[in-house]
Each structure stands twice: as structure tokens, then as C-alpha cells.
N, C-alpha and C positions, 0 to 999 in steps of 0.2 A: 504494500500500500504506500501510496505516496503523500511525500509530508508538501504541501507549498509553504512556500518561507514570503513573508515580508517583512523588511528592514523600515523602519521609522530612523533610526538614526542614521546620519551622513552628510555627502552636499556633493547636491547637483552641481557642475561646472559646465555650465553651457560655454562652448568655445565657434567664433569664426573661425570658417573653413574645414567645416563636415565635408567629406569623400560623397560626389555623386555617387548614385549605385549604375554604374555605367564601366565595364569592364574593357581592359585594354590587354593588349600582349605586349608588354614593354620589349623595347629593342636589345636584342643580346650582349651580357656582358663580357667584356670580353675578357675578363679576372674575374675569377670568384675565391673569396677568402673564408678562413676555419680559424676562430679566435681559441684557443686553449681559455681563455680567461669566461668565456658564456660558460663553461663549462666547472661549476664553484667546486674548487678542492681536489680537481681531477691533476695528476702530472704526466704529461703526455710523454709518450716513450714513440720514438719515430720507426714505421717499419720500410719505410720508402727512403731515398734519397732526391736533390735538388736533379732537375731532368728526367726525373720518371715520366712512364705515360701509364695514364691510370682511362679507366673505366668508371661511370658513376655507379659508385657501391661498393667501391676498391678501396681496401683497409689503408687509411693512413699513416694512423697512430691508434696505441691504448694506453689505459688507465696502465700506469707502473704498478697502482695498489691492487687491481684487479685486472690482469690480462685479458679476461675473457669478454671485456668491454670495452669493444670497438670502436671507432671513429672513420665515418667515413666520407668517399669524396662525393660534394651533392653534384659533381658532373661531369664528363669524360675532357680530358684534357692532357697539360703537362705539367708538371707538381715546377713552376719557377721559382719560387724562392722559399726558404723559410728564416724569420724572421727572428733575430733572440735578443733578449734584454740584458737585464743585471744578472753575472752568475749564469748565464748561459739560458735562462728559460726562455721556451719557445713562446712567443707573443704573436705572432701570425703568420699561420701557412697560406701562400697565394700560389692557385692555379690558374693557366692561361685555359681556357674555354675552347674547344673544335667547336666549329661551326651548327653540327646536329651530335647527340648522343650516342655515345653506343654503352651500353649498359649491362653490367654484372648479371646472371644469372645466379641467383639464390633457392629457384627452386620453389614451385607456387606451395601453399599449405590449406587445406580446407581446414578452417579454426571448428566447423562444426563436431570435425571426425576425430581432431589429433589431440596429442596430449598434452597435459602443461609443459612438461621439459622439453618436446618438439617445438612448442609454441617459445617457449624463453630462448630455445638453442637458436632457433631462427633469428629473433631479435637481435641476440647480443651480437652473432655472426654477422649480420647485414648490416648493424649499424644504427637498426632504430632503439633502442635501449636505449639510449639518453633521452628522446624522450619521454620517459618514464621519470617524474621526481618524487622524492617520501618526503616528507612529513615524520618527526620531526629532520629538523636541522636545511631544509629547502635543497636538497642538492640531491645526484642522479641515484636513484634507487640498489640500492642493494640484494642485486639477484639471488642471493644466500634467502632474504628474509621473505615471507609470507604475511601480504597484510591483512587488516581486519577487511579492509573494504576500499575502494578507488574510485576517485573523484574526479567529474568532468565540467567545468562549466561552460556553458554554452548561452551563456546571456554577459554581454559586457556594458559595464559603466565607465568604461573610464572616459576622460573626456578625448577626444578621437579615435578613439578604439575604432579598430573594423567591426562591421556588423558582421557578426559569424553567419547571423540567420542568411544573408547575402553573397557571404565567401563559403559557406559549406556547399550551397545549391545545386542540384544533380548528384552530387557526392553519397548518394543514402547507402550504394551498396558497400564503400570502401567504407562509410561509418560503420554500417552492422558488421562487418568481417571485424572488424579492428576492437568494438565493445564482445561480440562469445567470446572470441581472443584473452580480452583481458579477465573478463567474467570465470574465466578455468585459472585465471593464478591469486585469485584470492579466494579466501573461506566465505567471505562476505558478500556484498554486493556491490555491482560499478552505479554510482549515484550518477546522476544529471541532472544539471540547474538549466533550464530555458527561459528564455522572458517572453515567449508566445507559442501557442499549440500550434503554430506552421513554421515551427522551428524545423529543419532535418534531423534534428536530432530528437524528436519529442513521438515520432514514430516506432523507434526502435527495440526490438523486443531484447532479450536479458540486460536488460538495465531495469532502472529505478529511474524515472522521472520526476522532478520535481518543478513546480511554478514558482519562479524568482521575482521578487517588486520589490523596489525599492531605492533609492539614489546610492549615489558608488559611494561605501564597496561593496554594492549587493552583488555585481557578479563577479568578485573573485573568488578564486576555488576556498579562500580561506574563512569566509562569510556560510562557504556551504558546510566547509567540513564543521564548523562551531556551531551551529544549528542543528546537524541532525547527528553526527557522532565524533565529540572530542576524542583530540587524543591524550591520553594520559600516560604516565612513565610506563616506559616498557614495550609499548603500541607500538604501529605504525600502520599508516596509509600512506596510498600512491595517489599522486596525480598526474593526470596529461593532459596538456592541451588539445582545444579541440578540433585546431586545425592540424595537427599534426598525428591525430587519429586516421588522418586521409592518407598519410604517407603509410602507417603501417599499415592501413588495411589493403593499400593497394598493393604492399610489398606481399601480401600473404594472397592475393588475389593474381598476382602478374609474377612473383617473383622478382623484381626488379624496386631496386629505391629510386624512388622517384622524386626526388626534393623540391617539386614545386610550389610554390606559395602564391596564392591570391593577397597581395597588403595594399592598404590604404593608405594612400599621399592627401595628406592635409594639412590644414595649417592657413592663419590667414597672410601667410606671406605667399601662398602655393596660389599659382591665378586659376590653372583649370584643376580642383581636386577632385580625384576620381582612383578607382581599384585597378592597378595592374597583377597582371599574372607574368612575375618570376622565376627565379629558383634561389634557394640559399645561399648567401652568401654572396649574390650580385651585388654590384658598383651600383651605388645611389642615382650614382648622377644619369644611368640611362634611363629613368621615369623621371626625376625631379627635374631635370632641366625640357624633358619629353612635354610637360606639363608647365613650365615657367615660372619665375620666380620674380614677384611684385615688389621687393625689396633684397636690395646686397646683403646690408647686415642683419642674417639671419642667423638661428639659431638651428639646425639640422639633427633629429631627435630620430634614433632609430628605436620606436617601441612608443610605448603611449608618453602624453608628456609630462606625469608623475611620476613615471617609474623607470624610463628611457634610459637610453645612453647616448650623448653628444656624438656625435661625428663629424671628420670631415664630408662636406658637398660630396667632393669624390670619394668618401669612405663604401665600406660594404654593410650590406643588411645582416644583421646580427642573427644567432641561429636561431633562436625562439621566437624573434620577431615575425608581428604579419601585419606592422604598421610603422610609416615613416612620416614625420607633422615635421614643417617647417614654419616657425614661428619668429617674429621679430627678437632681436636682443636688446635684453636692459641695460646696457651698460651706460647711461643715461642718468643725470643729474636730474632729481623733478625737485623743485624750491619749494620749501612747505609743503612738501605732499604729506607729511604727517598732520597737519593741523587745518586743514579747510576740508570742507567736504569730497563725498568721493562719489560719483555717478558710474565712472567706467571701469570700475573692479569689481570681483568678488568677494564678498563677505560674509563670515556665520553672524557678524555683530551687527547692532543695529546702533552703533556710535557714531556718526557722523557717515555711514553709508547705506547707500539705499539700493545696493543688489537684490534683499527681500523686495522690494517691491515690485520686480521684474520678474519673475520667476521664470519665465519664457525667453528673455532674451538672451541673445548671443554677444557676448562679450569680445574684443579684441587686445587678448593679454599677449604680455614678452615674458622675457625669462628674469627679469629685475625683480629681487625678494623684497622689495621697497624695506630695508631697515639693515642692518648687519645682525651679527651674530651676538648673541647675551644668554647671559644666564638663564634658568629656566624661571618663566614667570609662572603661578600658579593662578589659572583664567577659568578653568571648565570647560575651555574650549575643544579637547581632546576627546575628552566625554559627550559630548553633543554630537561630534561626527564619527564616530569610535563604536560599530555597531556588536562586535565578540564581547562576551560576558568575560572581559576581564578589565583591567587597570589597565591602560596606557602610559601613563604618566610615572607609576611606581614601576613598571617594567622596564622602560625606557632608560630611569637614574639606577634598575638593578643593573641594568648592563653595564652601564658607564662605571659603579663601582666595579665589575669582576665579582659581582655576589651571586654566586651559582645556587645557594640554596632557594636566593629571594627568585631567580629565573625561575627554577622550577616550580615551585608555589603558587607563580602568578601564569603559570598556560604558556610559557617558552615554546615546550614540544609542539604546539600548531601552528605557531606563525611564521610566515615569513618577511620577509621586506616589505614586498609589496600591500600589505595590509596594514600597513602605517605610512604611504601616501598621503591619504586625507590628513592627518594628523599633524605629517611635516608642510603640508600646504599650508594648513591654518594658525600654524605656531607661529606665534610674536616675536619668540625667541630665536628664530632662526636657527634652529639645530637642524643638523642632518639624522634625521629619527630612521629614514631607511639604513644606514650609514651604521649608525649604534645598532640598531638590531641587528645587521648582519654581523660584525662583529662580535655581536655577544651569542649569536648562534655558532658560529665558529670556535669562541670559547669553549661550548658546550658539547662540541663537536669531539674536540680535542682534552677535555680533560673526562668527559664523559662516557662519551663513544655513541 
């Protein structure tokens, strides 16, 4: 039976320059890049050399901690450079792109007839395993463990998220192959969050469906798993995104990794925004400039733009990613923008702005945190848009001390970054609250296991 969930606490962030729902085939990149660093805690062990020619699906690198978990190329090419920092680690592998694909043979898998250890052996070998992340600690799941139950959401708030329900579309068969699939490696059930019954994914049988309402972060996976099954010490759940359900299921369907991405270019610096269909790890700049850019000093955000990562214009699409927003930059002096009124911001306050009174409009923000960096103020503000049944604000100072007992106590094992978004938007103080929680899950990672 299915629970629907509605969120009362959060904040809408209506932003210029939503994604028409108008699909393109962006023009070929002709580099596609593998960041070691999307990949949290992972240390890549190289099995290729600079000048390989590789096939997409063709093992790159793996986990040094776990061999049996692959990495691989999302496209047929020649492996040109790889990339190293402080201490020699790998910071970015770039392969040059053939013209068409020719693709790995992995071997199709009916998920209805095979077994879990068929179904894991395939994953970890071809490379989709990383998409797969637990809960706790947010990083790529641990094929050794068995979770209670795994989590998909399929409804997004963030402010220019792509619409799943628009980027899954046709997709129904590579979704159901991809949820029996995962439905055989847990004891439990695979949840789904939807925000409307003509979702693609609100169709699909061994799942659990659930109705999602509610301003962001109602659909983060971390809003579902706190609603219908915490985790508590000792636990674990999976999650996976739900566009990247499309890849395994079609790896189990075709045999072949296919790393395509449908992402949204928006932003109100972006003049035509609209969804192209890429592949992983493509150069930005063959949709964003495909598309134009209404202003120089921009900001280029691969991911939504609370929880993103900066790039260069000519940078690449990050692996998780299935959204790029270009937005104006703050770097901008405003005289007294703290003490006269405010019309064109967003606000939880009703102190001198009047965002509540618009509820509906679209705002046109930059990346300026209008204040610097302070101590932490104690406002309430955390708790108003802060919808998980815990403390924000005591979770947040347990990190920053290294207090692992006060971590655990306060629901550490469910969170991750991304669910303190809202939280660092609305702070006064200006802390990096994604920033502290990751760190303090890495803490936890490391002294706790």
C-alpha cells in the first residue's frame, strides 16, 4: 500500500529561465571527461593507458578499495589524457569522441528470470554500479551489503531541475527492467516518489509508489526516505536516480551502456532554454552556446543551482548530472542592499521583503550571497524550510565540532548534502551547511565505517 507524502515545510524558489519542454540533439562533443572526484571516496586505480582506444563500456579504472567496481567509458573513443593533481591523484580523465559508437557487448539479462548475483555481476562489470548510492554516509553503495529497501524519486523541486516526468518519456520499458532488477537485491521494497499519476514512473509494477507535494525538498530522495522508512545505526538503503535507471535498464535490455542523458539548459542568462539529449560527460559549451548566452558574466552550474558545481563555459557535464543553468554572477557591489526594501529577491522573512506576496513569480537571481560569512545566528529560519524530523541547526554545529556521538543522535545516517540546500540558501550567516555536512559524513565514514 502506498503512503502519499506532503511537505508543508520548505521554499519555493521560482527562478527565470525554466527549460522549454522542447527537445534537441545537441551537436557532438568532441571530448568527453570522467571526474574521479563525482565519485565521493572512491580512489581510482587506472586499467588503461594515455592513447588507448576504448569502446563505450570499456573499463577505465576501479575502486583501489573494491576492485570489482568498475568505471566506465560513457563513449567509444581514445583515452587522451589523464589529468593529476597534488600527490599524483587522478582529477580528470578526457577522451577524444569517434564520430558514431561502437559499443561493449555485456550481454542482455532478463531481470525477470535471473538472479540477484547475475543481476549485481552485470552491474558492477559494465559499469553501472555507481549509480547505485547508500544511505548512510551518500557515497556509491556497497555491493557486500543488502539493504532494507531503495529509493527513487521521480518528482523534482529544485529550482531548475529537469522535469523527469518530460526527460523519462517513452522510457517505460528501460524503467521496469531497471526497478525487478533492483527489487531482487533488496529484502525490502524499491519506493517511488512522483509528483503526478502521468509520471512514467507511476505505472510500474514491483515498486511502491508514492504521491509527493510539497515545495523543495519534497523531491529529494532524502525527504522520501524520512517519511516512510528512517535509517537508523546499523541500516542501510540504496538510492538511484531516476534518470539513470534508463541506463541500466537498457544495459540489461541491449546489453550495451549507453550513457545518454536528456539535461536541461536554463538559466536566465541562457536566451533559448530548452532539453538537449547528450551523453556523459560532454563539453558544455556544445548546447550552451547551441542555445546563447544573454550575458558574458555568467555563472555556469552543472546540476541544479543549490547543489551544483561551477564550471568552466567549456567545462564537461558532470556524471550525475541531467541539468546545466547559466545564471548571472554576483560579484557586484549593491549600496545599502541591506537596509531598504527588497522586491527582487527571495525571502522566508517578511522584514523588509515582499517575495511572500508573489508567490507565483519568477525571480531573476545571480550567485551574490548578499552578506559575507558570520557566525551562526540563531533565527528559526532552518526550521521553517527544514522538512526531516530532525534539528538542523544542532546537526550542523555537531559536525563542525567532530562530535560523532551528537551526529549520531541527531539522524546523520540519512542525510546527505543535498538536503541542507534550502537551509544554506536561507542562512544569514552564510555558512557552507552542504560543505559541513559533507564533511562531517566523511568523519563518520572514517572513524565509523
Amino acid at each position: 500500500m502506498s503512503k502519499d507524502i506532503k511537505i508543508r515545510k520548505g521554499l519555493t524558489i521560482n527562478l527565470k529561465g525554466e527549460a522549454d519542454k522542447t527537445l534537441s540533439k545537441a551537436p557532438r562533443s568532441r571530448t568527453f571527461a570522467i571526474r574521479p572526484q563525482d565519485f565521493h571516496l572512491v580512489t581510482p586505480k587506472m586499467v588503461v593507458k594515455e592513447g588507448a582506444k576504448l569502446q563505450a563500456g570499456d573499463v577505465v579504472f576501479f575502486n583501489k578499495a573494491n576492485e570489482t567496481m568498475k568505471f566506465v567509458s560513457p563513449v567509444s573513443g581514445t583515452l587522451s589524457e589523464i589529468e593529476r593533481g597534488a600527490k599524483r591523484v587522478i582529477t580528470k580523465i578526457t577522451i577524444e569522441g569517434d564520430q558514431q559508437d561502437a559499443f561493449k557487448d555485456h550481454g542482455k539479462l532478463d531481470p525477470n528470470s535471473a538472479s540477484p548475483e547475475a543481476i549485481k555481476d552485470l552491474l558492477l562489470a559494465a559499469g553501472c554500479w555507481p549509480f547505485i548510492k547508500q544511505r548512510p554516509y551518500d557515497v556509491i553503495a556497497n555491493p557486500e551489503n543488502t539493504p532494507k529497501a531503495i529509493f527513487v524519486s521521480g518528482y523534482t523541486t529544485a529550482p531548475l531541475a529537469a522535469d523527469l516526468d518530460f526527460t523519462l518519456l517513452g522510457k517505460e520499458a528501460e524503467l521496469q527492467a531497471a526497478v525487478t532488477a533492483l527489487s531482487k537485491l533488496t529484502n525490502g521494497k524499491v519506493h517511488v516518489g512522483v509528483g503526478a499519476t502521468s509520471s512514467p514512473l507511476a505505472g510500474l509494477s514491483d515498486v511502491s509508489v508514492h504521491s509527493v507535494k510539497g515545495p523543495h525538498p519534497a523531491g529529494n530522495v532524502g525527504t522520501l526516505i524520512n517519511k516512510l522508512d528512517p535509517v537508523n545505526k546499523g541500516e542501510t538503503v540504496w538510492t538511484v536516480a531516476a534518470q539513470d535507471l534508463v541506463i541500466i535498464g537498457g544495459l540489461l535490455l541491449t546489453g550495451h551502456f549507453n550513457a545518454e542523458r536528456v539535461i536541461s539548459l536554463g538559466g536566465s542568462s541562457v536566451k533559448s532554454p530548452k532539453y538537449y539529449s547528450t551523453k556523459i560527460g560532454a563539453e558544455v559549451s556544445t548546447f550552451v552556446y547551441d542555445s546563447g548566452l544573454s550575458e558574458d558574466n555568467s555563472r555556469v552550474i552543472s546540476g541544479d543551482v543549490l547543489s551544483g558545481t561551477q564550471i568552466s563555459p567549456k567545462g564537461h557535464l558532470g556524471y550525475y548530472d541531467n541539468a546545466v543553468n547559466v545564471i548571472p554572477e554576483g560579484n557586484d557591489y549593491e549600496f545599502f542592499g541591506w537596509n531598504k526594501p527588497i522586491f527582487n529577491k527571495i525571502s522566508p522573512s517578511r522584514a523588509l521583503t515582499f517575495s511572500w506576496l508573489f508567490p507565483k513569480k519568477k525571480f531573476d537571481l545571480n550567485t551574490n550571497t548578499n552578506g559575507e560569512h558570520r557566525a551562526f545566528v540563531v533565527t528559526g529560519n532552518y526550521e521553517e524550510v527544514f522538512p526531516l524530523d530532525m534539528f538542523p541547526l544542532q546537526m550542523l554545529k555537531a559536525c563542525m565540532v567532530k562530535d560523532l556521538d551528537a551526529m549520531e543522535a541527531l539522524g546523520m545516517y540519512e542525510v546527505a548534502p543535498e538536503d541542507f540546500s534550502v537551509t544554506e540558501f536561507v542562512c544569514v550567516s552564510k555558512q557552507p551547511h552542504q560543505q559541513i555536512i559533507r564533511e562531517g559524513l566523511d568523519l563518520m565514514y572514517k572513524e565509523i565505517g
